[in-house]
N, C-alpha and C positions, 0 to 999 in steps of 0.2 A: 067880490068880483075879481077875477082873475085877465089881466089880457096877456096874448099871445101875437109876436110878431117874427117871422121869419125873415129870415134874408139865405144868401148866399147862390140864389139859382141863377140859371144862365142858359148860353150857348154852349155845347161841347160835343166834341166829334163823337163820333163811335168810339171805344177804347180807351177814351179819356174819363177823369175824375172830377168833380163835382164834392164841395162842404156845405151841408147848409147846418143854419142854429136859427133856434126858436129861445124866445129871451122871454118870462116871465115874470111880470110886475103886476102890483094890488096887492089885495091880501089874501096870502100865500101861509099857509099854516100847516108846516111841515113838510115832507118831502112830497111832491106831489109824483102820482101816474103819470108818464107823457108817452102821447103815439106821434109816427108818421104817418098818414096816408095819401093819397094820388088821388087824381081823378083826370080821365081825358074827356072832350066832348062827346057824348051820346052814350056814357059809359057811366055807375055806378062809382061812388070814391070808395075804393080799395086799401084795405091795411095794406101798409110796407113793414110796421116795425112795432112795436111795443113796449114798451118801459115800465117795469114796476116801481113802488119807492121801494122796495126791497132790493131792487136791480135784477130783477131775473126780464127773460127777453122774449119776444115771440116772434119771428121774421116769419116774412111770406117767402114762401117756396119760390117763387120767381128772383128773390135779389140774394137768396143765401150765400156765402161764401162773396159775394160783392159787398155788401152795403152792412155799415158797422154804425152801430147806435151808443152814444157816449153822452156823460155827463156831468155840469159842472153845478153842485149844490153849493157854491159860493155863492153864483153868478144867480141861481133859479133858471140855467141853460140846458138846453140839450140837444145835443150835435148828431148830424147821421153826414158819414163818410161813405159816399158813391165811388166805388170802384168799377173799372171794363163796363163802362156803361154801354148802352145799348139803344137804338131808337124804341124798341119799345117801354126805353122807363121813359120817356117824355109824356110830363102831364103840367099839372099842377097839382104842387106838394104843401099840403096841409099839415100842421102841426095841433094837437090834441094836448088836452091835459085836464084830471082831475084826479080825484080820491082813486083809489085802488078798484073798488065798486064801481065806478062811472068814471072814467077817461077821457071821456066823448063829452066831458059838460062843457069844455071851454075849447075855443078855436082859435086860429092864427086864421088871416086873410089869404094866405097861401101865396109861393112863390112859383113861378115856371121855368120849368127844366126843359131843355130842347136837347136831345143827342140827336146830332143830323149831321153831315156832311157840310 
């Protein structure tokens, strides 16, 4: 079993920046897959981001050129950097991770991002 715990979300204007990390412990058996995804009320959770253990990437067309997906295999972390944020990336931001094949087997509690004024 794998768990997953996010931090770093918050309040932040429009234009502003946002780091969150997702920190994984249990037993962890090589590099693992990690996603970001979103979700707002009455809305489906939505990919943001993607991670291979190979490191190749898959952004959702909505945060391209904004939002950068990093990784520390010391730590078992993995970081997504929010750039010009926007009220529509307000949700709550889930964290994923598993094997290459399946991603989606383990979660994070999810943290909430607010771009608002």
């Amino acid at each position: 079993q794998v768990q997953l715990v996010e931090s770093g979300g918050g309040l932040v204007q429009p234009g502003g920046s946002l780091r969150l990390s997702c920190a994984a412990s249990g037993s962890i058996s090589g590099t693992l897959a990690m996603g970001w995804f979103r979700q707002t009320p009455g809305r489906q959770r939505e990919l943001v981001v993607t991670l291979t253990s190979g490191g190749d990437t898959n952004y959702s067309d909505s945060v391209k050129g904004r939002f950068s997906i990093s990784r520390d295999n010391a730590k078992n972390s993995v970081y997504l950097q929010m750039n010009s944020l926007k009220p529509s990336d307000t949700g709550v931001y889930y964290c994923s991770a598993g094997p290459d094949y399946d991603l989606l087997r383990y979660w994070g509690q999810g943290t909430q991002v607010t771009v608002s004024l």
